[in-house]
C-alpha positions in Angstrom: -9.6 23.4 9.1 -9.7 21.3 12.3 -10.6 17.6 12.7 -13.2 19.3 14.9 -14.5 21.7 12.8 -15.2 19.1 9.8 -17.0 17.0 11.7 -19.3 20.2 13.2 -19.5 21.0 9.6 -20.8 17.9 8.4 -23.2 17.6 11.6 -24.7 20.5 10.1 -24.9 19.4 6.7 -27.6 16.6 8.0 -27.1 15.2 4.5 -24.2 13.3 2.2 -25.0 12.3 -1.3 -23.4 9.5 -2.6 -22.4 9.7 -6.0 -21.6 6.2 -8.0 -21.3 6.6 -11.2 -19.9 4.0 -14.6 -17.5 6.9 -15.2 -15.7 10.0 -13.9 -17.1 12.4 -16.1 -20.4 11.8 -15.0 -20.0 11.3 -11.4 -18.0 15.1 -11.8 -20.6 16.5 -13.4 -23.9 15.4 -10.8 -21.1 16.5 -8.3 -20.7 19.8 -9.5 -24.9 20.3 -10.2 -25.0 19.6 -6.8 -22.6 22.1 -5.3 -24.3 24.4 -6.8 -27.6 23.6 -5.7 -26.0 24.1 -2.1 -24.9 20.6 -1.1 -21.7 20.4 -0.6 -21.0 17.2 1.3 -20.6 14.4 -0.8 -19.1 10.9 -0.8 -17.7 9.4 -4.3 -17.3 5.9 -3.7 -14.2 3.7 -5.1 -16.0 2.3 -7.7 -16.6 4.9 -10.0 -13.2 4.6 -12.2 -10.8 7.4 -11.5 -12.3 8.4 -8.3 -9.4 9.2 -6.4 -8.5 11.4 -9.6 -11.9 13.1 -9.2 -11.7 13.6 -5.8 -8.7 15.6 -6.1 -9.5 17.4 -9.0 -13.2 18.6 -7.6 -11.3 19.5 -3.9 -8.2 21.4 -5.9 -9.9 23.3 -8.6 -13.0 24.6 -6.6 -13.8 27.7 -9.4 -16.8 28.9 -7.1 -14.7 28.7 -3.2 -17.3 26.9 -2.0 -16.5 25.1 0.7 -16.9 21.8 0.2 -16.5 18.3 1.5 -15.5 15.6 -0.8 -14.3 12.4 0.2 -14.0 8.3 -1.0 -16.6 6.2 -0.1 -16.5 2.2 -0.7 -13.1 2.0 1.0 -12.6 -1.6 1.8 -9.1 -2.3 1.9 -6.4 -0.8 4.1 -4.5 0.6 0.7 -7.4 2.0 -0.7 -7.4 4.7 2.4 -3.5 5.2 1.9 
């Protein structure tokens, strides 16, 4: 998908949850409640430990196909967006 298309695809999503969370399992699980209550744009931020691990494990092993838009939110450092 197109830089274009993600950000028409988020324009129509008019909402992103933002899940922080004290730990990865629960951040996963209220991320994958709400996929399948049909929103599927959602920010983890940095500071729920593992994230980047999450993030890549929720966007790589989608078992419904939905499509989805997962991404890092708290990024305050230049390395933290490498």
């Amino acid at each position: 998908m197109k830089k274009v298309e993600r950000l028409l695809k988020l324009k129509e999503a008019r909402i992103v949850a933002v899940i922080r969370k004290d730990s990865k399992e629960e951040a996963k699980k209220i991320t994958e409640t709400l996929i399948e209550a049909g929103i599927t744009t959602i920010e983890i931020t940095l500071t729920t430990p593992n994230a980047l691990e999450l993030i890549k494990e929720l966007t790589e092993n989608n078992e419904n196909q939905v499509q989805s838009f997962i991404g890092a939110g708290t990024v305050v450092e230049k390395e933290m967006a490498l």
